[in-house]
C-alpha positions as CSV (number, residue, x, y, z in Angstrom):
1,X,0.0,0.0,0.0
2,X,1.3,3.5,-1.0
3,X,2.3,5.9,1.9
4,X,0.1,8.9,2.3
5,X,2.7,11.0,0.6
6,X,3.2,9.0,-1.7
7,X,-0.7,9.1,-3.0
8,X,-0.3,12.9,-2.8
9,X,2.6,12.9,-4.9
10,X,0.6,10.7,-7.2
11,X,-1.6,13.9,-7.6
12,X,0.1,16.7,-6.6
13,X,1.8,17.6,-9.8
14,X,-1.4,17.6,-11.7
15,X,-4.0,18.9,-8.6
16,X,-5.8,21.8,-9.2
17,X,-7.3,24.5,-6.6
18,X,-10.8,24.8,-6.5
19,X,-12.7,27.1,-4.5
20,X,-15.9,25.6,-4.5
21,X,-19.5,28.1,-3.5
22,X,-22.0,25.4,-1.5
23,X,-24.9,25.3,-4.1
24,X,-27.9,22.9,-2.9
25,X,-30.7,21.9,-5.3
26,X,-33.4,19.5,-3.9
27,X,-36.3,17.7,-5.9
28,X,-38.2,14.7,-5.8
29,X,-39.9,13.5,-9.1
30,X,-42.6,11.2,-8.8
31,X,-43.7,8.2,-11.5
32,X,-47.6,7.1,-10.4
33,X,-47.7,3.8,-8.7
34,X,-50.9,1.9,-7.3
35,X,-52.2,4.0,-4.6
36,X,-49.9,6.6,-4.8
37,X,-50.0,10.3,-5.2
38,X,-47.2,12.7,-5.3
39,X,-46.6,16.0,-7.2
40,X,-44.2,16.1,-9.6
41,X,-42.0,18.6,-7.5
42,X,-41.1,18.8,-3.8
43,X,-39.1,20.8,-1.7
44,X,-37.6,18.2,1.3
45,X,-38.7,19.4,4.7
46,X,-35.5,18.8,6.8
47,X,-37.3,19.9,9.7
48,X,-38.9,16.7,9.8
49,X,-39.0,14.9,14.0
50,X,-38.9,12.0,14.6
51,X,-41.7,11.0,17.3
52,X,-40.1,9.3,20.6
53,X,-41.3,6.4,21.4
54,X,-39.8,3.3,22.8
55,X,-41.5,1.1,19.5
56,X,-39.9,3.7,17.2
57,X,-37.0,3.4,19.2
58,X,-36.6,0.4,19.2
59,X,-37.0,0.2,15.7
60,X,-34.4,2.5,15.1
61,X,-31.9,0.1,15.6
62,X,-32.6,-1.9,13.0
63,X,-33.3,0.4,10.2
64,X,-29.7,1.9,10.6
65,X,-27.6,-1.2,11.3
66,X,-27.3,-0.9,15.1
67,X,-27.1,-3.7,17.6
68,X,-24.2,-5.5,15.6
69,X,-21.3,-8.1,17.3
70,X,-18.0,-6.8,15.4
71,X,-15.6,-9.8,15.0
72,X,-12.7,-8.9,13.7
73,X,-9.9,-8.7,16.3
74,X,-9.3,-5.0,17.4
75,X,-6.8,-3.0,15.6
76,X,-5.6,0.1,17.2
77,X,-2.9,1.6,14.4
78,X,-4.5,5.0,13.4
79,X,-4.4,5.2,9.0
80,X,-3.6,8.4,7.0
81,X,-6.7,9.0,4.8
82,X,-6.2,9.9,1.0
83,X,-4.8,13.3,0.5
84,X,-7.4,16.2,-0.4
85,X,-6.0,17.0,-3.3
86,X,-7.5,12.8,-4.7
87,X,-10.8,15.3,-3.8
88,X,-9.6,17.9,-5.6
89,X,-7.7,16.9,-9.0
90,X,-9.2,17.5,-12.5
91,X,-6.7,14.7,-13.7
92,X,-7.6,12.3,-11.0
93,X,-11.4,12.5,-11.7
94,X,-10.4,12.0,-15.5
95,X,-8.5,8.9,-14.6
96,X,-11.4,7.8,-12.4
97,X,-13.6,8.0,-15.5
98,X,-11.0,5.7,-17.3
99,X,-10.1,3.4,-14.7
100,X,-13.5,2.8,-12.7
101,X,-16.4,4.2,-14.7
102,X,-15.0,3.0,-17.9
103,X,-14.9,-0.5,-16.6
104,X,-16.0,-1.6,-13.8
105,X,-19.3,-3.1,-13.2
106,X,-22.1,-0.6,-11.1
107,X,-25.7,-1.0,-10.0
108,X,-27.7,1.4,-11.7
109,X,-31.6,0.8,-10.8
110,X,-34.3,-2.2,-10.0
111,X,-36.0,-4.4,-13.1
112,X,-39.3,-3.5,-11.7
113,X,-39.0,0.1,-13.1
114,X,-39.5,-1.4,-16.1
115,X,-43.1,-2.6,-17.2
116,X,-44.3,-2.0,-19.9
117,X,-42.2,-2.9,-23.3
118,X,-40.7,0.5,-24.4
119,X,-39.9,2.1,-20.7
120,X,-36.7,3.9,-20.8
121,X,-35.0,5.3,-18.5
122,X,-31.9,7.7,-19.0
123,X,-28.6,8.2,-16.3
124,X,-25.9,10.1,-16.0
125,X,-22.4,8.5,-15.0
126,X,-19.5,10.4,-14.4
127,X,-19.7,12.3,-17.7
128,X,-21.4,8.8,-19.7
129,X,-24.9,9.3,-20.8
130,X,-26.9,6.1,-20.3
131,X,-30.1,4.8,-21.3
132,X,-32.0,1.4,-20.4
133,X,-35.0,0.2,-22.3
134,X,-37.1,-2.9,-22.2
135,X,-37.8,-4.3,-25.5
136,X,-40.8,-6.2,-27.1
137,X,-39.3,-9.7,-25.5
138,X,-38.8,-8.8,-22.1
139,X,-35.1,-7.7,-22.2
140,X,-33.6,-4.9,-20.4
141,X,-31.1,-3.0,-23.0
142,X,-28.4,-0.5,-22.5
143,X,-27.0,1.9,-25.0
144,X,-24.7,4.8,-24.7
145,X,-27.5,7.9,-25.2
146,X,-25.6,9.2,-28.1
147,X,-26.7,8.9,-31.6
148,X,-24.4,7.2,-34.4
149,X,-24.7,9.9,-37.3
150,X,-23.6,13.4,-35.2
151,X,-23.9,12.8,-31.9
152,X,-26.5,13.9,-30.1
153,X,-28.7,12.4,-27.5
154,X,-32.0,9.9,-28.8
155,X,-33.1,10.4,-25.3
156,X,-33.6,13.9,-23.8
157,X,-36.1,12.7,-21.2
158,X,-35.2,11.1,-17.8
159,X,-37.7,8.5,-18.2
160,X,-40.6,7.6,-20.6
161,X,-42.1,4.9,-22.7
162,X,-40.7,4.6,-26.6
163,X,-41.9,2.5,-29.5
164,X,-38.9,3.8,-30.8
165,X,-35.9,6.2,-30.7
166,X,-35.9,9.1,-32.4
167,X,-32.9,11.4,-33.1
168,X,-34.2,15.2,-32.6
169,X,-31.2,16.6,-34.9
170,X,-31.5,14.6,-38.1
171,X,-34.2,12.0,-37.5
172,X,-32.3,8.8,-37.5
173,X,-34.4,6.3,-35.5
174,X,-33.5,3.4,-33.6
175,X,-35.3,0.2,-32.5
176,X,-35.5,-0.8,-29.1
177,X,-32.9,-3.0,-29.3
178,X,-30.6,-0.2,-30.6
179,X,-30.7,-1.6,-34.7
180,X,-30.7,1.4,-37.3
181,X,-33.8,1.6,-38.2
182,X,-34.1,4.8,-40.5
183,X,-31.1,7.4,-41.6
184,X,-33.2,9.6,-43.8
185,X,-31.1,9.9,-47.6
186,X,-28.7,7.3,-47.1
187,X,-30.7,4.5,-48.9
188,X,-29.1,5.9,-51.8
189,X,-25.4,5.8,-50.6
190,X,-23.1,3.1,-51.6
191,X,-21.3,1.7,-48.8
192,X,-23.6,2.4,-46.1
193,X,-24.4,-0.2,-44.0
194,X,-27.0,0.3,-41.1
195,X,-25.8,-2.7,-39.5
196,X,-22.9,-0.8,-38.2
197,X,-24.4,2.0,-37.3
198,X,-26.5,0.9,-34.6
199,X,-26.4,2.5,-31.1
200,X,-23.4,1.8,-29.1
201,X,-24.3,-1.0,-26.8
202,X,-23.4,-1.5,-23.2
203,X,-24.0,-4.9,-20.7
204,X,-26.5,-5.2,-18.7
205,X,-26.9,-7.9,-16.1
206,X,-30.0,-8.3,-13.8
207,X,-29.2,-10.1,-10.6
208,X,-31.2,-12.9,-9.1
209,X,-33.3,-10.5,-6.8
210,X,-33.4,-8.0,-9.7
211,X,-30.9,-5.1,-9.1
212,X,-30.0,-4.0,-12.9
213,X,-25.9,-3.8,-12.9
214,X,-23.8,-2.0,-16.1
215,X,-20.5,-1.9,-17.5
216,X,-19.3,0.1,-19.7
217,X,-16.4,-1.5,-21.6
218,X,-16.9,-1.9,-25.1
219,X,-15.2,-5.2,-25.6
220,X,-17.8,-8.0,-26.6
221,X,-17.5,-9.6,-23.1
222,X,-16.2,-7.5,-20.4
223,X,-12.8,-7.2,-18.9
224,X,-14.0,-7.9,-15.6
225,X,-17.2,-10.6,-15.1
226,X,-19.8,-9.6,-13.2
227,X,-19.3,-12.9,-11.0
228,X,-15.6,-11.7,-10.2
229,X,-16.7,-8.2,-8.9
230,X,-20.2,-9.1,-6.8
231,X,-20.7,-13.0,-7.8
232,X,-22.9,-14.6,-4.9
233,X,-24.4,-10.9,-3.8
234,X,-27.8,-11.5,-4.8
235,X,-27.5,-14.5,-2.6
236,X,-27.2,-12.8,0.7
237,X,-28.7,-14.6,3.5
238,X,-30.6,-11.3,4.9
239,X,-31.9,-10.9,1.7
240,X,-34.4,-14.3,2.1
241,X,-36.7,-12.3,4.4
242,X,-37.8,-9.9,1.3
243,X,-39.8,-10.6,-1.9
244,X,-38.3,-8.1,-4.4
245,X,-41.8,-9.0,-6.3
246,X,-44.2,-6.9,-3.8
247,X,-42.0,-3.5,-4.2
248,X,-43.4,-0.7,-6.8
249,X,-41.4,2.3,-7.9
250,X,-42.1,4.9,-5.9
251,X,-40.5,8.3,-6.3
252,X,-36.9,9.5,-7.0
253,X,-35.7,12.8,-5.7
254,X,-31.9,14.1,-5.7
255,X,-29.2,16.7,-3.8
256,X,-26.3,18.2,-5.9
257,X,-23.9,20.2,-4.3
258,X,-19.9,21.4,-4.5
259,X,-18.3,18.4,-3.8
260,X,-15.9,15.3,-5.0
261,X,-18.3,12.2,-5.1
262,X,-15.6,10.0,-2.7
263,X,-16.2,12.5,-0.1
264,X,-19.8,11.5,-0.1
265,X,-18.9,7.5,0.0
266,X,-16.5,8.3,3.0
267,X,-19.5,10.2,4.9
268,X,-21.9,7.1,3.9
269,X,-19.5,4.5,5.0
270,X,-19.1,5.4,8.1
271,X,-21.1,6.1,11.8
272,X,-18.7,7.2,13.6
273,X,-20.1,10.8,13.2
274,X,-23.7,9.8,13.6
275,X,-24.0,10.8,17.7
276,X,-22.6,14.1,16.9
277,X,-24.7,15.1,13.8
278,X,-27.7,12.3,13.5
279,X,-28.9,13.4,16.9
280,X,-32.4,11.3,16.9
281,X,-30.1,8.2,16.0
282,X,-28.0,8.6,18.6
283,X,-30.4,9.2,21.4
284,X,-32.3,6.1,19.9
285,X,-29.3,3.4,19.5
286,X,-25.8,2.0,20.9
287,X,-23.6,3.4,18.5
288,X,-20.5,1.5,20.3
289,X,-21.8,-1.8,18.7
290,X,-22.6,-0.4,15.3
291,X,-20.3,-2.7,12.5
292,X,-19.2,-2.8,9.1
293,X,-17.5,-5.9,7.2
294,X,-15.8,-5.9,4.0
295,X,-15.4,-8.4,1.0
296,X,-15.2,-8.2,-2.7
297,X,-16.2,-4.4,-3.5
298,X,-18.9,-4.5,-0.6
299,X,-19.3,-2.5,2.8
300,X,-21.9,-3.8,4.4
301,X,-23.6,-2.4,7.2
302,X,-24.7,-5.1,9.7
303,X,-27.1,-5.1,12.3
304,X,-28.7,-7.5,14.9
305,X,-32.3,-7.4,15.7
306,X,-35.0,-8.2,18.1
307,X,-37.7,-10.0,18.3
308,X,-39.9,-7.0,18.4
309,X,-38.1,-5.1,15.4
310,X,-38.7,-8.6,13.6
311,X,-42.6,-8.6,14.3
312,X,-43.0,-4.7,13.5
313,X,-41.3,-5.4,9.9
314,X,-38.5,-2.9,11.2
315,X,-35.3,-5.0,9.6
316,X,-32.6,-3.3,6.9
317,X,-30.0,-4.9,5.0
318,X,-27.9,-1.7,3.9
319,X,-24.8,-1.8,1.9
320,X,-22.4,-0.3,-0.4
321,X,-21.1,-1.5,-3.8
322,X,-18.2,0.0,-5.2
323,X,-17.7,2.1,-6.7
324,X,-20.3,4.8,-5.8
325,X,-24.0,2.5,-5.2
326,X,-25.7,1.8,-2.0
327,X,-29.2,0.3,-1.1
328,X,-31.0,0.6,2.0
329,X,-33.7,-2.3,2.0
330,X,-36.5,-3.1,4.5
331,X,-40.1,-4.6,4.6
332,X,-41.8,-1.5,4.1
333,X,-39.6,0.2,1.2
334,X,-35.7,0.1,-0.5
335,X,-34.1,2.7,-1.7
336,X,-31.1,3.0,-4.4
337,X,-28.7,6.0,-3.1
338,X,-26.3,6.9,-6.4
339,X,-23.0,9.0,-5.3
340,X,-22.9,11.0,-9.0
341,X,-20.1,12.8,-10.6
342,X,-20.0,15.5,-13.2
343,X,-16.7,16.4,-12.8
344,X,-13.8,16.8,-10.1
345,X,-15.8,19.5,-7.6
346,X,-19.7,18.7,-8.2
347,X,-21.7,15.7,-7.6
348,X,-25.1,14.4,-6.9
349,X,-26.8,12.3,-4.5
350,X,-29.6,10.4,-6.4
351,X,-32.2,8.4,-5.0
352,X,-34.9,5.9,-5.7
353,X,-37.3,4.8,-3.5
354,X,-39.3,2.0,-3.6
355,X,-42.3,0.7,-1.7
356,X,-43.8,-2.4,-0.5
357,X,-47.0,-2.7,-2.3
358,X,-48.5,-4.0,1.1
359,X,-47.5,-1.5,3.1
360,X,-49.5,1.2,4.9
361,X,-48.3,5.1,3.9
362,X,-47.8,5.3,7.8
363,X,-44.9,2.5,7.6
364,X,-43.4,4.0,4.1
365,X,-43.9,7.4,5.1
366,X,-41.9,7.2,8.5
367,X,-39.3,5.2,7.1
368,X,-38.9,7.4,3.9
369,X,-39.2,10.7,5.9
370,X,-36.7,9.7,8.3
371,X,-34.0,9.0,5.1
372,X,-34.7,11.7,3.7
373,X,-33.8,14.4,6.5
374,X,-30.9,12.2,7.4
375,X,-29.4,12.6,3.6
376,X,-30.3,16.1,4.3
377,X,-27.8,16.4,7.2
378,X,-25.3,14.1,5.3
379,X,-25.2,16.6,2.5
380,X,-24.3,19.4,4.8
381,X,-21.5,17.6,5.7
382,X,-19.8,16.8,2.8
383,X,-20.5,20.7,1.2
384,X,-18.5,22.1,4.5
385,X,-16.0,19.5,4.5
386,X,-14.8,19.9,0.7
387,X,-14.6,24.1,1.1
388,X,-11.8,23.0,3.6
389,X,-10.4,20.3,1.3
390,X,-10.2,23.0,-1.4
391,X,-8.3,25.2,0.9
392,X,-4.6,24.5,0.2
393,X,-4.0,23.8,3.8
394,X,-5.2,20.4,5.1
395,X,-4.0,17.5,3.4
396,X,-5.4,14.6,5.2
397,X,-6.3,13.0,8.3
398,X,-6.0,10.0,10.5
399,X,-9.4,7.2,10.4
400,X,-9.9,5.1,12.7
401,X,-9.1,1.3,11.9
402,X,-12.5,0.2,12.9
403,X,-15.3,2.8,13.6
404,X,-13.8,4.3,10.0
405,X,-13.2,0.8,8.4
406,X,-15.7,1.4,5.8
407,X,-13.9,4.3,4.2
408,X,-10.4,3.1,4.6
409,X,-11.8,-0.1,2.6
410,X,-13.3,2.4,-0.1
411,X,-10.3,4.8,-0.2
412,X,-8.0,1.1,-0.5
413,X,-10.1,0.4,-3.4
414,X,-9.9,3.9,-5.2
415,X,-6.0,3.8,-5.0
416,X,-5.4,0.2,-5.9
417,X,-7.9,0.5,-9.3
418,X,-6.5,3.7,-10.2
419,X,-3.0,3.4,-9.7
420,X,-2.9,0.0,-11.6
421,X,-5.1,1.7,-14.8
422,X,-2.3,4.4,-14.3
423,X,0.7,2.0,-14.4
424,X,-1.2,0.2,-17.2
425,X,-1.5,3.6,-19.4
426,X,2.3,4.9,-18.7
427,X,3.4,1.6,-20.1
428,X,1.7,2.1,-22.9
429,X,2.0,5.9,-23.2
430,X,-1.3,6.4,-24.0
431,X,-4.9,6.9,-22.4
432,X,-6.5,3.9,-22.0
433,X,-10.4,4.2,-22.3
434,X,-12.2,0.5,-21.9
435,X,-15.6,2.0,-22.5
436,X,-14.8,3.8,-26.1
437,X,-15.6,1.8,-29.0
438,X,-14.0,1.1,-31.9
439,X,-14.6,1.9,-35.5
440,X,-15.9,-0.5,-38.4
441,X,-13.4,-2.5,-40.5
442,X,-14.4,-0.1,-43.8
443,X,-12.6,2.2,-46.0
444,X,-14.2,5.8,-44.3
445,X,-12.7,3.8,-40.9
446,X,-9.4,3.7,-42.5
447,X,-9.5,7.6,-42.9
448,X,-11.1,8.5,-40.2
449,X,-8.4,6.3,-37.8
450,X,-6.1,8.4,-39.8
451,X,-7.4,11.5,-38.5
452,X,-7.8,10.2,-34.8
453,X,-3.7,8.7,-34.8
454,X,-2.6,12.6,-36.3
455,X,-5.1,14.9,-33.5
456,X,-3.4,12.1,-30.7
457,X,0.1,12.9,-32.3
458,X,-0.3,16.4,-30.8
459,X,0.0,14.6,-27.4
460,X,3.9,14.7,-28.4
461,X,4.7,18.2,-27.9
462,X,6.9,19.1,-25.0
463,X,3.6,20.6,-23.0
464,X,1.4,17.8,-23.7
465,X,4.3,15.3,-22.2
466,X,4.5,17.0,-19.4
467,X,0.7,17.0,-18.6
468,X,0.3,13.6,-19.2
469,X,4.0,12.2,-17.8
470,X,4.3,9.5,-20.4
């Protein structure tokens, strides 16, 4: 493991000061379920309380992961966080984007948002633009939003229902299973062949309880299998008590502030800060017994409950799946937290709720409420943390082995991808970008690769050398 100079070294030389003004933008948007009515547009009440009593108390533990045995043996070495300027650096985010978001495999949302053949819905990932669709068989599709002739998006809607896509700029259309159907004039041109000019396909793999996971690398079969990143973690044991089959799309509602997305992973991974800032949990819940393990790009959050939280329905299974998901799931709803990047100072916390179709608004709306004021106090957090971060004068802290061993296991799992994409790309002295595709084996390709080798050439002048330290 690198020393924590040497992972600010790492980005020093290309880190970049940003002053970052707190900007806070809350909304919820709401799809119709069964039984459900929501306006379109909320403003989140964080002055939300939580009533006091011993049931809800009691019931409190459970929901947020209290109650648990830890069992590993007690370390007591203090660990040197990652340096603020990994929270800083427009390089680092850009090498995040190659290295993780290019490549490695992330949850993205829940097959039941999909019912009806032609629902589509459209993310953002670290600068990607995504869009799922299930087609006239049943299948669950993903495509890069981006259309083959110029470029621009097929989808400008979050979500919707398509027969098919249609490009606003030229009015190329595409089927739901991302074939060419229509390029308006070029019937008549020799050599055109709408076979490879299909939307640019990603994988999609729905787990055995139903979570939809993507990767982004455009090699026919990914780099990395699903099975060696999360194989086995739709087979949890906690997840036996729940029937994915009786939870309905709810609502989704987001937070985007001035902030690095890892700094909102460290926050979630960790509650060691929750008796000083999550005052109604600790009032409620024995914080001292409060665990996290760690094993194959999971943090989860454990908990041991009682009978009585077992008979109310009050039980979560909460984790986090690298490199920026976690879900929060219970009998009465789940909920799919997002950690979303746009670039090296702003992110976005995204959220969608779910609910148990058999569950009375008084159980969803307690549980739901009391999420959303504590992501609410969570985002306050991270927006006054980074303005110090972006400072120039703190570089990093000590965690604690164990009350902060969710984020040390986070931060371990940043470095070790990203320096080993890094090493990869300096030996070949080049960018490496998994999820970029590559051209057709045709004659235009041949000119057009011409083209791409000459504008990289320019990455040979003295400046450009030093910028990328090939």
């Amino acid at each position: 493991m690198l020393s924590s100079i040497q992972n600010h070294h790492i980005c020093q030389r290309k880190c970049v000061s940003i002053v970052a003004a707190s900007s806070y933008h809350t909304t919820i948007h709401s799809i119709s379920s069964p039984n459900i009515s929501l306006s379109r547009f909320h403003t989140i009440d964080t002055s939300f309380t939580m009533p006091r009593t011993d049931s809800v108390a009691s019931g409190f533990l459970g929901y947020f992961g209290f109650g648990a045995k830890p069992t590993e043996p007690e370390v007591k070495n203090a660990t040197r966080a990652l340096p603020a300027s990994w929270y800083q650096s427009k390089e680092m985010y850009e090498l995040e984007r190659r290295a993780i978001f290019s490549r490695k495999w992330q949850l993205l949302t829940h097959k039941n948002r999909f019912v009806e053949a032609g629902d589509f819905l459209r993310f953002p990932i670290a600068g990607f633009n995504i869009v799922l669709v299930k087609d006239r068989q049943g299948n669950i599709n993903g495509f890069h939003n981006v259309c083959r002739h110029r470029a621009f998006p097929v989808v400008t809607k979050d979500s919707g229902t398509a027969r098919i896509f249609s490009c606003k700029y030229h009015g190329w259309s595409y089927g739901l299973n991302g074939k060419l159907a229509k390029a308006p004039g070029y019937q008549d041109l020799d050599g055109f062949k709408k076979e490879n000019n299909g939307l640019l396909p990603i994988h999609v793999k729905i787990d055995k309880t139903g979570f939809v996971w993507i990767n982004l690398d455009a090699k026919e079969e990914p780099e990395i299998a699903w099975e060696d990143d999360f194989g086995g973690v739709d087979e949890q044991k906690r997840y036996e008590q729940f029937n994915f089959e009786d939870y309905v799309f709810d609502h989704f509602w987001e937070m985007e502030g001035d902030y690095n997305w890892k700094i909102l992973a460290d926050n979630y991974n960790e509650c060691y800060h929750c008796p000083t800032t999550h005052p109604d949990i600790g009032a409620l819940a024995n914080l001292d017994s409060y665990a996290v393990n760690t094993t194959k790009g999971q943090i989860l959050h454990d908990a041991a409950t009682t009978d009585e939280q077992r008979k109310a329905g009050l039980v979560v299974a909460a984790s986090y799946y690298f490199p920026n998901v976690s879900t929060n799931i219970s009998p009465h709803f789940f909920m799919i937290q997002r950690f979303v990047p746009s670039s090296s100072s702003r992110s976005s916390m995204q959220y969608q709720v779910f609910r148990n179709k058999n569950s009375s608004d008084e159980d969803f709306d307690l549980v739901s409420g009391i999420y959303k004021r504590i992501m609410s106090e969570d985002k306050y957090l991270c927006d006054q943390a980074q303005k110090n971060l972006n400072a120039g004068v703190f570089i990093n802290g000590e965690m604690h082995p164990k009350m902060e061993k969710g984020p040390l296991y986070f931060q371990s799992s940043i470095r070790e991808t990203v320096v080993a994409h890094h090493a990869r790309e300096q030996q070949q002295r080049e960018e490496i970008w998994p999820a970029r595709h590559q051209l057709p084996n045709t004659t235009n390709s041949v000119i057009s690769q011409e083209d791409i080798d000459f504008c990289s050439g320019l990455a040979c002048s003295p400046e450009k050398q030093e910028q990328l330290a090939w």
